[in-house]
N, C-alpha and C positions, 0 to 999 in steps of 0.2 A: 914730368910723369904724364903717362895719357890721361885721358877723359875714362870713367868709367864707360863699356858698352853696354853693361846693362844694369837695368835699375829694377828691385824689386821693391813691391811696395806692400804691407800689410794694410787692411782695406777702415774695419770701423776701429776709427779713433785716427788713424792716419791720413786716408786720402774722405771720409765720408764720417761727418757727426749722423751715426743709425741712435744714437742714445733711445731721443722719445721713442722710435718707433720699437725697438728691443725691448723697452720697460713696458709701451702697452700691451707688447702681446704676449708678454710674461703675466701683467696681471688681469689679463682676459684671460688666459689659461687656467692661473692660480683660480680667478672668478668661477670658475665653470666647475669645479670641482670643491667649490666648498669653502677654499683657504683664504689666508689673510695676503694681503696684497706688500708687495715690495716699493719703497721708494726710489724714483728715476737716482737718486745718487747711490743706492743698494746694489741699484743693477747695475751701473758703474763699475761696482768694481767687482762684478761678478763675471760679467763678461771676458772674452778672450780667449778662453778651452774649448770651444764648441758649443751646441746647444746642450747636448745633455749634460755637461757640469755645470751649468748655467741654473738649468732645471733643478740637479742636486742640490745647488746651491739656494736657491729660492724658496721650495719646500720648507718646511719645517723638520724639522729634527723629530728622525724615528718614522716621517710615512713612510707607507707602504711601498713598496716597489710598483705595484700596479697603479695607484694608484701616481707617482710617478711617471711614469709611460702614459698614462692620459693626459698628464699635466706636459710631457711632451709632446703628444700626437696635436693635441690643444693650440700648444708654440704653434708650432709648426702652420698649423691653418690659419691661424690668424696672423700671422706673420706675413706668410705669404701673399692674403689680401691687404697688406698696409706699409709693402714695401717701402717708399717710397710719400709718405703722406706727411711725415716731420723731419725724413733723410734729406741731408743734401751739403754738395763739396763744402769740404772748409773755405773760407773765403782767398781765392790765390794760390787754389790748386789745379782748375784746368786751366790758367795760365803758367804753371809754372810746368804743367805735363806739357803744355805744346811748345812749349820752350825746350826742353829737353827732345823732345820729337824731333823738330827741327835740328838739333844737333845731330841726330841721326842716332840717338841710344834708344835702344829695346826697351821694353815697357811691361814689368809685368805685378800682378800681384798674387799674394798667396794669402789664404784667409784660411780660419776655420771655422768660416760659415760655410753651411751649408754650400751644395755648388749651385744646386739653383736659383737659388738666391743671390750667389756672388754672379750669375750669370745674367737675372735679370738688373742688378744693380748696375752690374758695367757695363751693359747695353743702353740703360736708361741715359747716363752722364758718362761714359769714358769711348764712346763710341770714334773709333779713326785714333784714340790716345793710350792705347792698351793693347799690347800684342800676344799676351794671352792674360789667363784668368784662371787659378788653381782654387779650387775650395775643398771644404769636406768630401770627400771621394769613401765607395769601400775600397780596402785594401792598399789603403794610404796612410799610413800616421800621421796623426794630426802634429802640428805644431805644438812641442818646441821641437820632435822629433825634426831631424833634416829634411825627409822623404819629399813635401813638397815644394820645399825649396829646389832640391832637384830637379824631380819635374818642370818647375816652371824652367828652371836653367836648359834641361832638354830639348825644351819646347822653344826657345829661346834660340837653339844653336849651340848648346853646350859650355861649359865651365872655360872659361879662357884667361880668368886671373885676374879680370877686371869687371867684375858683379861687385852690388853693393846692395848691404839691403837696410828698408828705411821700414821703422814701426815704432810705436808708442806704449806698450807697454812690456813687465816683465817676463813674458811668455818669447813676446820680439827680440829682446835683447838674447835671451839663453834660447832661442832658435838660429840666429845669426852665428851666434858662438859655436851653435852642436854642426852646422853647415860650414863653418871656417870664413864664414864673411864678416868685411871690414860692415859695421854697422853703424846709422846715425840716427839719435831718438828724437822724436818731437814729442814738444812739451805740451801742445797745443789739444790730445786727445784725453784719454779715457785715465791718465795713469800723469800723478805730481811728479814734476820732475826727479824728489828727492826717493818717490818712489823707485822711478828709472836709475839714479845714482845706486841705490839701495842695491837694486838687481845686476848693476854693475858696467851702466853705460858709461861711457866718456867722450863720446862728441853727440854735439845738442844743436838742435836747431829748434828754434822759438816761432818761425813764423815760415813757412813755403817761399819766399823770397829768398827767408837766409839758405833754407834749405839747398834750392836752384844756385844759390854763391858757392857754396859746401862743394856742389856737384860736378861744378863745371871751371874751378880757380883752386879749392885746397885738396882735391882728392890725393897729390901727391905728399900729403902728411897722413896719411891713412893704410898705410903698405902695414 
């Protein structure tokens, strides 16, 4: 069976630990407006829908809408200045992207982060290892919806039968499913693996080594 050609990848919890930096600037948001603050293992699992059900999520039961939307506009600017201040690859992942490069497969990720964000993030560390970059867009459905999976697949060269896509939590898995791709969960992010089982994974990789073995020797069990 061939090699896959192209590889998508979902971004925090998969190719990037954003944990800390997600949690402070949830609760420098929360801070600013009054509220009680989230714990880094809260936001853990709040994370993955975007910013705004992130926000939803974090609030307390019953505020306001408005105030809400401050407690996102909030996100948003602090976020932006700390990109990068506790992020950074899981250990054995830009060797395992430039191994797959080298093979000569497509490179892509779909997030629903923000895109500016996902743009300054893969500029920082995926820079020559990533041949595009999908995030929150308007006029996009966010993940689990298919929409950016396509995209990136367009962006790509188009659907040719052999895409595969890699993410760590239950949003990844029933995005892969709604997109018709063969998917494989790592256990290594934001989301327990019996979480992943739960939402209805069944091939796993534990570490970006196995992952790269997964990719390039069993993909012909994944049809």
């Amino acid at each position: 069976m061939p090699l896959p050609s192209t590889v998508l990848f979902d971004l925090d919890g998969t190719l990037l630990n954003t944990l800390g930096d997600l949690a402070w600037a949830t609760n420098e948001a929360l801070r600013q407006q009054g509220l009680p603050g989230r714990t880094q293992e809260e936001v853990r699992a709040m994370v993955g829908n975007g910013v705004r059900r992130l926000i939803a999520r974090a609030v307390p039961e019953g505020t306001p809408e408005a105030v809400q939307q401050a407690v996102y506009e909030g996100f948003l600017a602090a976020y932006h200045g700390h990109l990068q201040v506790q992020t950074a690859p899981y250990p054995g992942i830009l060797p395992m992207l430039a191994h797959l490069k080298a093979r000569g497969m497509r490179i892509g990720i779909v997030s629903n982060k923000i895109q500016s964000a996902v743009d300054g993030l893969s500029a920082a560390f995926f820079t020559g290892l990533v041949d595009c970059a999908i995030g929150e867009r308007a006029n996009v459905a966010k993940k689990p919806a298919p929409d950016s999976v396509y995209l990136a697949l367009e962006a790509l060269g188009g659907m040719d039968g052999k895409a595969v896509y890699i993410g760590d939590s239950d949003v990844d898995v029933q995005t892969a499913k709604n997109a018709g791709l063969p998917m494989i969960a790592v256990t290594w992010g934001f989301r327990s693996r019996l979480q992943l089982e739960q939402a209805g994974a069944t091939r796993f990789a534990d570490t970006p080594d196995a992952l790269e073995h997964m990719l390039v020797s069993q993909m012909g069990g994944m049809a």
